[in-house]
C-alpha positions, 0 to 999 in steps of 0.5 A: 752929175751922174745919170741916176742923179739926173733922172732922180731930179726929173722925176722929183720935178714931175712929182712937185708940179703934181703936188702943187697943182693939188693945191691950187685946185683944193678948195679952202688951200691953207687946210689942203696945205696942212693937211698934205704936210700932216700926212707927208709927215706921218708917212716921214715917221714911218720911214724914219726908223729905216734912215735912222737919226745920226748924231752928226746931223746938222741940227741949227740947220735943220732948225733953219730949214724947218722954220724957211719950210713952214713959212713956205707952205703958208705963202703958196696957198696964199699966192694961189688965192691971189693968182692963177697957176700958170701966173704964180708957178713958174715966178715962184720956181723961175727965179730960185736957180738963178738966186741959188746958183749966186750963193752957191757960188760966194757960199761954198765956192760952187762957180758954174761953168759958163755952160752951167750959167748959159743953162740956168740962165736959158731954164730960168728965163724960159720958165719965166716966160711961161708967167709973163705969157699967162700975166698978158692973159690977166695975172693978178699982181698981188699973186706976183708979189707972192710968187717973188716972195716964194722964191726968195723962200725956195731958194733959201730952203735950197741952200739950206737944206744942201748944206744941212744934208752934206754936213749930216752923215745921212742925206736922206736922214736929214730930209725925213727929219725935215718933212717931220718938222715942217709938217708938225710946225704947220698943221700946230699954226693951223690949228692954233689959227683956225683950231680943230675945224681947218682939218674937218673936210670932206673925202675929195679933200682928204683924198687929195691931200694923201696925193699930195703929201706923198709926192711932196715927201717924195720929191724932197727927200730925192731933192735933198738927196740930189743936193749932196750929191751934184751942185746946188744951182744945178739941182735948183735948174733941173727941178723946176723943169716941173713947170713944164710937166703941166703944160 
C-alpha cells in the first residue's frame, strides 16, 4: 500500500466518525439519515458528469450494493435509538475487518500475511474493547444486537463494493453511482413510510445533515477508491481507526 492510499484511508475514517456522530446527536435519527443521504446523493449527481458512467461498470454488483447500503442506513439509526455511541460504534466497525479479511481470503484469494493477520487482529480487538469498556458503563443489549448486525452489513458492502469497483473501468464512477442510489433508495422508503413530514425539520437538522452527507460521500468515494487499489482486509482495518478519532 502506497503512502497517499494509506493517508486517503486515515482521512476517510476521520471523516466517518464525523458523520456518524451527526447521527446519533440528530434528533428523530431515521429523518438525519434520509436526509444525510438525500444530500450525499445531490452532491454525487453533481460530480457524476466529471467521473463519467462506463459500460463496463459491474451493475448486478452495483445493485447488490445499493440494496446492502440502504438496509444499513436504516439499522444505524435504529442501533443508536437503542445504544449509546461508544457502545454501538465500535461493535458495528470492530468486527468487519476481521469478517472482510476471511472473504477476502476464500473470495478472491487475498491470504494476508501474518503481520497482516497480527494487525487486523490488534485493530479489531482494540476497537472492540472501546464497547465492552463503555458496555461495563451500562450499554443496552438491544443496541448490541444492532451493532452485530451493522457489521455483518459493513463488511458485506465492503466486498462488495471492492469487487464492484475492480471490475468497473472507473473506481470512482462505481462509488458515485453507488451514493446515487443508496441515497434515492432511502429517502423513497422513507417517504413512503413516513411521507413528506420525515423531511420537514428545522435548520439545526438540515445544517447538520449537509455535514453529514458531504463527509459520508467523501469518505466512500476514498473508500471504494482505496478498495481497488490495496486488499480488502487492509483497507477495512484502517478505516475503522475512525473509532479512535472520537475518543
Amino acid at each position: 500500500m502506497s503512502d497517499g492510499v494509506f493517508l486517503a484511508i486515515l482521512l476517510a475514517a476521520l471523516m466517518n466518525a464525523i458523520w456518524n456522530s451527526a447521527i446519533k446527536v440528530g434528533g428523530d435519527k431515521i429523518a438525519v439519515m434520509a436526509l444525510t443521504t438525500l444530500i450525499g446523493s445531490g452532491l454525487s449527481l453533481v460530480a457524476l458528469p466529471f467521473v463519467g458512467v462506463s459500460a463496463s461498470t459491474d451493475w448486478p454488483l452495483l445493485a447488490l450494493s445499493i440494496g446492502i447500503h440502504t438496509a444499513y442506513h436504516f439499522a444505524l439509526p435504529i442501533a443508536y435509538q437503542h445504544g449509546d455511541l461508544g457502545h454501538v460504534y465500535p461493535i458495528a466497525r470492530g468486527g468487519a475487518p476481521l469478517l472482510v479479511t476471511l472473504a477476502a481470503a476464500f473470495m478472491v484469494g487475498e491470504v494476508p500475511s501474518p503481520g497482516e493477520i497480527a494487525g487486523v487482529l490488534c485493530l479489531s480487538i482494540g476497537v472492540l474493547a472501546f464497547a465492552f469498556q463503555h458496555r461495563a458503563q451500562g450499554g443496552a443489549h438491544r443496541g448490541t444486537l444492532y451493532a452485530m448486525a451493522i457489521s455483518l452489513l459493513i463488511a458485506s458492502y465492503t466486498v462488495v463494493d471492492a469487487l464492484g469497483a475492480r471490475r468497473s473501468e472507473s473506481a470512482l464512477g462505481f462509488a458515485v453511482l453507488l451514493t446515487i442510489g443508496d441515497g434515492i433508495a432511502t429517502a423513497l422508503i422513507v417517504l413512503w413510510w413516513r411521507g413528506r413530514a420525515a423531511f420537514r425539520v428545522d435548520g439545526r437538522t438540515l445544517s447538520l445533515s449537509a455535514m453529514a452527507g458531504t463527509m459520508q460521500i467523501g469518505a466512500y468515494w476514498i473508500a471504494v477508491w482505496a478498495l481497488a487499489q490495496a486488499p480488502m482486509g487492509t483497507v477495512s482495518a484502517l478505516r475503522e481507526s475512525s473509532v479512535s478519532s472520537w475518543r
